[in-house]
N, CA and C atoms as an extended XYZ file, in Angstrom:
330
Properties=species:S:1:pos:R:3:atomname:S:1:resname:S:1:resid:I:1 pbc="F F F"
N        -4.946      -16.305        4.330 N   UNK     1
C        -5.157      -15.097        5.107 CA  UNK     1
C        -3.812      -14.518        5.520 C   UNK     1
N        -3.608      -13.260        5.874 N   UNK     2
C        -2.434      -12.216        5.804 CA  UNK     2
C        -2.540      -12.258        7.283 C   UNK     2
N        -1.351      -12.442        7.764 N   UNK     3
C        -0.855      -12.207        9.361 CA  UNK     3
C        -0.966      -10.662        9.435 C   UNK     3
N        -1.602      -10.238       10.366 N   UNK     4
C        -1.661       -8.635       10.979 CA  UNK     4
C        -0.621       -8.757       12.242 C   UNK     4
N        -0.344       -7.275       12.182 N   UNK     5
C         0.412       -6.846       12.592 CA  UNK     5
C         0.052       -5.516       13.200 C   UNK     5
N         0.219       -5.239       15.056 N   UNK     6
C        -0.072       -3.896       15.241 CA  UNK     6
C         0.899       -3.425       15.189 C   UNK     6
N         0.701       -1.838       14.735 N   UNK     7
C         1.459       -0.512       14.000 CA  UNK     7
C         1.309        0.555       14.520 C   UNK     7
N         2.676        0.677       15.298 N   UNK     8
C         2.634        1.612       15.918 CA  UNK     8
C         4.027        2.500       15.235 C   UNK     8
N         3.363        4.062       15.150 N   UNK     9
C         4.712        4.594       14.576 CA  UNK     9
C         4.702        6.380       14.879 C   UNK     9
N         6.004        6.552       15.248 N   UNK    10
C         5.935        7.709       16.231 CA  UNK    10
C         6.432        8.744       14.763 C   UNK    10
N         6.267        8.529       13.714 N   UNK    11
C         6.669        9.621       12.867 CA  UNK    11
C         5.566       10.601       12.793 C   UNK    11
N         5.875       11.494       13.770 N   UNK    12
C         4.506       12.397       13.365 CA  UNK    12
C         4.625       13.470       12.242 C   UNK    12
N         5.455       13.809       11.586 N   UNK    13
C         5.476       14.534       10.226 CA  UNK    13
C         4.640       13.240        9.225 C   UNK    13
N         4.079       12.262        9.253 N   UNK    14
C         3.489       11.515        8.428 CA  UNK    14
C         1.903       11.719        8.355 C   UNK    14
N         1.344       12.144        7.009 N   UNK    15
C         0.038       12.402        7.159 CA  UNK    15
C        -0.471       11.200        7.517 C   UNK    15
N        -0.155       10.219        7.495 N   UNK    16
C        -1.308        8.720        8.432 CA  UNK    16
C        -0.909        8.877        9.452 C   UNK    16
N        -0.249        9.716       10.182 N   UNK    17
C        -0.113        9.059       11.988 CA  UNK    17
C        -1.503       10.314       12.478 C   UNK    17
N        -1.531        9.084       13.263 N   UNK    18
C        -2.727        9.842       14.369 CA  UNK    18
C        -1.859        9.948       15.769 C   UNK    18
N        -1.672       11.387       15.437 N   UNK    19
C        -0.644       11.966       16.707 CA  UNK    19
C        -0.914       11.704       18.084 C   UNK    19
N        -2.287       11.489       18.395 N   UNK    20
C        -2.751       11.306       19.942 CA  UNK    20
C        -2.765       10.006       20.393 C   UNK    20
N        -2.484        9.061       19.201 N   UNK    21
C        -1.916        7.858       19.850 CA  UNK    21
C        -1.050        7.416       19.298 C   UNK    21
N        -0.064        7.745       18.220 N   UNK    22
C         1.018        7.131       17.385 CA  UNK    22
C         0.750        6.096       16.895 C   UNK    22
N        -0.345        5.913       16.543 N   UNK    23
C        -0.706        4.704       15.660 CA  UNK    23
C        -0.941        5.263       13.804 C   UNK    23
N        -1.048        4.336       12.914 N   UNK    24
C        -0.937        4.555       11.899 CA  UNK    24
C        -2.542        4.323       11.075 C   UNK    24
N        -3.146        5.178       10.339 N   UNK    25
C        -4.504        5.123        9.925 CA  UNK    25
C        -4.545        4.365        9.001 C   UNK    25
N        -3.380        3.919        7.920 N   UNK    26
C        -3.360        3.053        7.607 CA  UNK    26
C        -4.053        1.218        7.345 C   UNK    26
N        -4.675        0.660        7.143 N   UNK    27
C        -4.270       -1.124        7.156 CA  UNK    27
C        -3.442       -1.285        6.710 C   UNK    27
N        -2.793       -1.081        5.887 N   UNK    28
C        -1.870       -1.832        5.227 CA  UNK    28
C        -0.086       -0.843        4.876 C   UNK    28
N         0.795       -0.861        4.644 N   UNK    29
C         1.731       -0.453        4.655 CA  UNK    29
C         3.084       -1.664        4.006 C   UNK    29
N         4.072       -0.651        3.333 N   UNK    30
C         5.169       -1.389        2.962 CA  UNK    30
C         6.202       -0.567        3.626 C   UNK    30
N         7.012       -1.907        3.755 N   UNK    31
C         8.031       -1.548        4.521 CA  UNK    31
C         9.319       -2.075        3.320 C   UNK    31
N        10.007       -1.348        3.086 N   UNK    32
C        11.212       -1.291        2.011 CA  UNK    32
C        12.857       -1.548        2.907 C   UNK    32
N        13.228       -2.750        2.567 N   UNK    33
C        15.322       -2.457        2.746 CA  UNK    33
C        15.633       -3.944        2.551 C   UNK    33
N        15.388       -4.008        0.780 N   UNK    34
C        15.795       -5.207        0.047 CA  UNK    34
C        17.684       -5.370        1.068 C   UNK    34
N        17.806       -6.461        1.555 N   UNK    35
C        19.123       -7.065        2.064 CA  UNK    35
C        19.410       -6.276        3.073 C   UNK    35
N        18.522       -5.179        3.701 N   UNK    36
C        19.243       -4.124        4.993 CA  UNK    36
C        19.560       -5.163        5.813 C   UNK    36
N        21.242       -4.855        6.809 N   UNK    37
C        21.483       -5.735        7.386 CA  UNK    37
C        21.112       -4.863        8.595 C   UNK    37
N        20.460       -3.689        9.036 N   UNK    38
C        20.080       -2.849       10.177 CA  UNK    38
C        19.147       -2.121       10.218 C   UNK    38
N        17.991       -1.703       11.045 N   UNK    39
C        16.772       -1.193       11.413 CA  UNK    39
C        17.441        0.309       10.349 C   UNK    39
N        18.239        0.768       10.981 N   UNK    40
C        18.325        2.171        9.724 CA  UNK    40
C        18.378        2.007        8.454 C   UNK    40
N        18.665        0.855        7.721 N   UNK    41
C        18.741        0.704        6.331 CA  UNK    41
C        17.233        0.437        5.894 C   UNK    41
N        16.364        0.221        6.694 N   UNK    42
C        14.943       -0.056        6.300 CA  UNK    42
C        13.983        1.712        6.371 C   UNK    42
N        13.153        1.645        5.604 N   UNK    43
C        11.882        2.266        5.512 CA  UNK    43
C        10.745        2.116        5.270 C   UNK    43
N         9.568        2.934        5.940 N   UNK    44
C         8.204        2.973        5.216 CA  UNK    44
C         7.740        3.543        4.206 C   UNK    44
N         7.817        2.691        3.163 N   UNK    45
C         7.061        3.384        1.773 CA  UNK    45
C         6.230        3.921        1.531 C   UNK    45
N         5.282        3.906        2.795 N   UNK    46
C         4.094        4.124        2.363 CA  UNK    46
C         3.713        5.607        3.231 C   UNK    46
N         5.228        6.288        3.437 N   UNK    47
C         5.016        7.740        4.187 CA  UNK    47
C         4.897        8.559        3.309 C   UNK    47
N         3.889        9.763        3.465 N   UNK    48
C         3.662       10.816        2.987 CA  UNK    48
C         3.887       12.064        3.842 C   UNK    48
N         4.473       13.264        3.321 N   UNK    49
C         4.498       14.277        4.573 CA  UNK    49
C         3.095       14.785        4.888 C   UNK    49
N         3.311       14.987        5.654 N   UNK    50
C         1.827       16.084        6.302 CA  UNK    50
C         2.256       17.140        6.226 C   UNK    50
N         1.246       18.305        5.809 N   UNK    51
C         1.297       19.621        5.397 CA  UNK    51
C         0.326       19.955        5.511 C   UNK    51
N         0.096       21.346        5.829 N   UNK    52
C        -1.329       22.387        6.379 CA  UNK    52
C        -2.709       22.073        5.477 C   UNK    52
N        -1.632       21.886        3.907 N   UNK    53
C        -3.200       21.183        3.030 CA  UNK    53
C        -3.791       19.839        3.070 C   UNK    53
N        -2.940       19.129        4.143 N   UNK    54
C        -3.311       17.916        4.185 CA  UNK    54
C        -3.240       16.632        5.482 C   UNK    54
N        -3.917       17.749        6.543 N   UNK    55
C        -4.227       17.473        7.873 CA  UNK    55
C        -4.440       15.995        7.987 C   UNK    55
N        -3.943       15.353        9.041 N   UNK    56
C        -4.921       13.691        9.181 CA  UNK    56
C        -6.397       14.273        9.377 C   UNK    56
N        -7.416       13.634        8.506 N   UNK    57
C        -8.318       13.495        9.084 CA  UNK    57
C        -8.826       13.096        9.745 C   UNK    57
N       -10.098       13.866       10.612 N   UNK    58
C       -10.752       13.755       11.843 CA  UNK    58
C       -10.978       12.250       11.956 C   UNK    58
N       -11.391       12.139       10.659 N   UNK    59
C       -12.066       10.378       10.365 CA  UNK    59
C       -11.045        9.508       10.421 C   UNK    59
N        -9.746       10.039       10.885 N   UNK    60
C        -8.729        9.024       10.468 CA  UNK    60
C        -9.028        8.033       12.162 C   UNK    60
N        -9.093        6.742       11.708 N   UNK    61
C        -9.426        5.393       12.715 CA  UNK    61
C        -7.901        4.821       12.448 C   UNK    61
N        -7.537        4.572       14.230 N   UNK    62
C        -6.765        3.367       13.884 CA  UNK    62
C        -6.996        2.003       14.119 C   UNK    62
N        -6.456        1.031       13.565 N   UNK    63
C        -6.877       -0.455       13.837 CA  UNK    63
C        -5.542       -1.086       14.983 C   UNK    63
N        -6.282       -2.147       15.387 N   UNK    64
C        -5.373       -2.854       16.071 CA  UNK    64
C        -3.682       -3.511       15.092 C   UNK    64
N        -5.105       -3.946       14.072 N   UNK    65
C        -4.059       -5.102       13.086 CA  UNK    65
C        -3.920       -4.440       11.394 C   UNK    65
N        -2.909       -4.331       11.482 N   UNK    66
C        -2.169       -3.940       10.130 CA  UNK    66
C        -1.373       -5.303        9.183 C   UNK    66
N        -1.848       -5.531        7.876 N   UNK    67
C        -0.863       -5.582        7.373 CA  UNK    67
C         0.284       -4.976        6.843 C   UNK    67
N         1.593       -5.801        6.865 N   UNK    68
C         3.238       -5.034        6.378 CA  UNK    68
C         3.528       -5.794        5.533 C   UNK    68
N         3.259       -5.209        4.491 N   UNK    69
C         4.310       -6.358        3.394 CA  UNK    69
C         6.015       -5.434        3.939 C   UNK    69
N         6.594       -6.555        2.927 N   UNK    70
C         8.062       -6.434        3.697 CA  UNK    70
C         9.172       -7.166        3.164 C   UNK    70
N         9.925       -5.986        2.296 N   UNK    71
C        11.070       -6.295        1.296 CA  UNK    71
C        12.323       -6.935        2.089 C   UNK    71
N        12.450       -6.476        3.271 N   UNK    72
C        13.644       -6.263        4.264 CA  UNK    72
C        14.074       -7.992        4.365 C   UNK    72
N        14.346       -8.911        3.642 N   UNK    73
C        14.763      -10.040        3.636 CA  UNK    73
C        15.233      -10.791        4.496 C   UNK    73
N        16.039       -9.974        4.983 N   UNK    74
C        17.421       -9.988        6.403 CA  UNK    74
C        16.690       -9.775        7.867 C   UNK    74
N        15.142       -9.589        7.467 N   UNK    75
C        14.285       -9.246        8.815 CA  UNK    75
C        14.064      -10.845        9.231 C   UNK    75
N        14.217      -11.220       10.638 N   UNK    76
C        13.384      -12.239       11.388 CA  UNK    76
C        12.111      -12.510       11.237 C   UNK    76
N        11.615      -11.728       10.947 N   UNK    77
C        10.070      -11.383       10.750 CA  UNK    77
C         9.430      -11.388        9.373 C   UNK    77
N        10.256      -11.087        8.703 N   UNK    78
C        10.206      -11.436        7.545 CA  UNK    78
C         9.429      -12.953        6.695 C   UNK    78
N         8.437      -13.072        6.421 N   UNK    79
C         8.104      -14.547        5.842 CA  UNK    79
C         7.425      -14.266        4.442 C   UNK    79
N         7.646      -14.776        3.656 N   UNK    80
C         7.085      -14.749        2.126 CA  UNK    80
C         6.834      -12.775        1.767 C   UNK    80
N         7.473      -12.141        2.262 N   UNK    81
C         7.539      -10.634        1.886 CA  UNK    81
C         6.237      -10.109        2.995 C   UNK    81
N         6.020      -10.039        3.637 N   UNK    82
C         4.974       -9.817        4.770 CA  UNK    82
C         5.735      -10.087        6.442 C   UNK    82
N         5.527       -9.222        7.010 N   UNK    83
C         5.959       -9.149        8.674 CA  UNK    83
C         4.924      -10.069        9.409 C   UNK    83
N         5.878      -10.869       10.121 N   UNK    84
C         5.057      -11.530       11.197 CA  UNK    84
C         4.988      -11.701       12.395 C   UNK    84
N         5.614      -10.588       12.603 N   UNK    85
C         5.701       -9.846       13.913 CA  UNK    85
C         4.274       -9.141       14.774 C   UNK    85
N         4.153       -9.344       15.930 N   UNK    86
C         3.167       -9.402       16.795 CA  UNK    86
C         2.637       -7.815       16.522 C   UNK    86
N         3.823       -7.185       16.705 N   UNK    87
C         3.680       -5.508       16.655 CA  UNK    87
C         4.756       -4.765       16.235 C   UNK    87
N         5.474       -4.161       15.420 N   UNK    88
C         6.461       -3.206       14.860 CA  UNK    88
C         5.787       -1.747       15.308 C   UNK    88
N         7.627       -0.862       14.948 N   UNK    89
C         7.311        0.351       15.672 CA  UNK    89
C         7.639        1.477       14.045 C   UNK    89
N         7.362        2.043       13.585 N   UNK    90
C         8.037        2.687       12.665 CA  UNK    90
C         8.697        4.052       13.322 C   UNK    90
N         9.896        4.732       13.259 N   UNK    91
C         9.928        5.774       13.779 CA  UNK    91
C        10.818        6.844       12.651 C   UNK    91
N        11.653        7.582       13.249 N   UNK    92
C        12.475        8.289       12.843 CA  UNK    92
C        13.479        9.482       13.256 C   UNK    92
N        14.643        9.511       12.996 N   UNK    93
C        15.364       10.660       14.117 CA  UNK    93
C        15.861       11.690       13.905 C   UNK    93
N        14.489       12.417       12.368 N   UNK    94
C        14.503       13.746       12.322 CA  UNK    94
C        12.993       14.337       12.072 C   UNK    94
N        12.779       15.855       11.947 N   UNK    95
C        11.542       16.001       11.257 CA  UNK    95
C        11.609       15.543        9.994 C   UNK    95
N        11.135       14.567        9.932 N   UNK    96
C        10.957       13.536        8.194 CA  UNK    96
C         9.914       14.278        6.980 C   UNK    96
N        10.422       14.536        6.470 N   UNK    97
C         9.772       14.724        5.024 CA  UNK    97
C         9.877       13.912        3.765 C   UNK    97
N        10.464       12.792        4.357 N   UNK    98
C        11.019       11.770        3.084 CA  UNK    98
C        10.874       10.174        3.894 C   UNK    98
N        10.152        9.114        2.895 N   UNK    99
C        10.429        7.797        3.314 CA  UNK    99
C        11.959        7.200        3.557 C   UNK    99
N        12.480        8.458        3.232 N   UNK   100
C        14.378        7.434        3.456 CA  UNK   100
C        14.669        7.812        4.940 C   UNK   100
N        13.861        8.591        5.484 N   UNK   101
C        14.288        9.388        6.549 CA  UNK   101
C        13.190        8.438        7.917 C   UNK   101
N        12.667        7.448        7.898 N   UNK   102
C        11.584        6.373        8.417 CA  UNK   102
C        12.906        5.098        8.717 C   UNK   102
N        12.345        4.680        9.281 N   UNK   103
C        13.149        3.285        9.696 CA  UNK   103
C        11.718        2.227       10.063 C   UNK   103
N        12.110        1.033       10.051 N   UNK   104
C        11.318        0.194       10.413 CA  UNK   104
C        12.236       -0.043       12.040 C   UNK   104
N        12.130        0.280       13.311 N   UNK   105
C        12.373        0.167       14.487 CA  UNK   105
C        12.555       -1.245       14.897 C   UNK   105
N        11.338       -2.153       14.452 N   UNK   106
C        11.235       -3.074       14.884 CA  UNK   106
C        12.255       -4.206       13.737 C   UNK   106
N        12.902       -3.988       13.541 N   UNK   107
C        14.253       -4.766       12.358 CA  UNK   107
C        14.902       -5.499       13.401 C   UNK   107
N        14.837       -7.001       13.538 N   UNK   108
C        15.800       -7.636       14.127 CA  UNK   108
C        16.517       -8.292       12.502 C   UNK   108
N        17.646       -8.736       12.879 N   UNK   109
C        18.281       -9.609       11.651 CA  UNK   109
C        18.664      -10.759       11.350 C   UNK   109
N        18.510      -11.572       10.751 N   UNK   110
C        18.257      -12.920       10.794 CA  UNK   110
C        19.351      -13.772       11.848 C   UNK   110
């Protein structure tokens, strides 16, 4: 069985965030930064922009527990390519239109 993980992520240019609580509609998500030695060298792969044709939907649910797989090697959290961290934050510190432009927040380093 896959360790979950709650997912919380304040990128709201991402069509999975559910803006009224910054959670991610998501289960599952990758998180990308083969050898990042810092939370900015990491990203979420699994961001898409949001655009007028492609609103979160109404139906979009969030869950408590997410799985993260998870390239980021150099993460603490890190175990067999999967996060095992209680809760990660995904964010970002522009209007994002690109997964390079995402960080995994919650990146400590080994």
């Amino acid at each position: 069985m896959h360790q979950t993980t709650e997912l919380n992520c304040s990128v709201l240019s991402c069509a999975y965030n559910n803006n009224l609580k910054q959670k991610c509609c998501l289960t599952d998500i990758l998180i990308e930064g083969d050898s990042a030695p810092v939370a900015d060298q990491t990203r979420c792969a699994s961001f898409d922009p949001k655009f007028d044709s492609n609103p979160v939907p109404e139906s979009c649910s969030t869950t408590k527990d997410a799985f993260i797989a998870c390239s980021a090697t150099l993460c603490t959290f890190n175990e067999n390519e999967a996060c095992i961290a209680k809760e990660i934050t995904v964010d970002s510190t522009k209007d994002t239109q690109s997964s390079t432009q995402t960080r995994c927040q919650s990146f400590r380093r080994l």
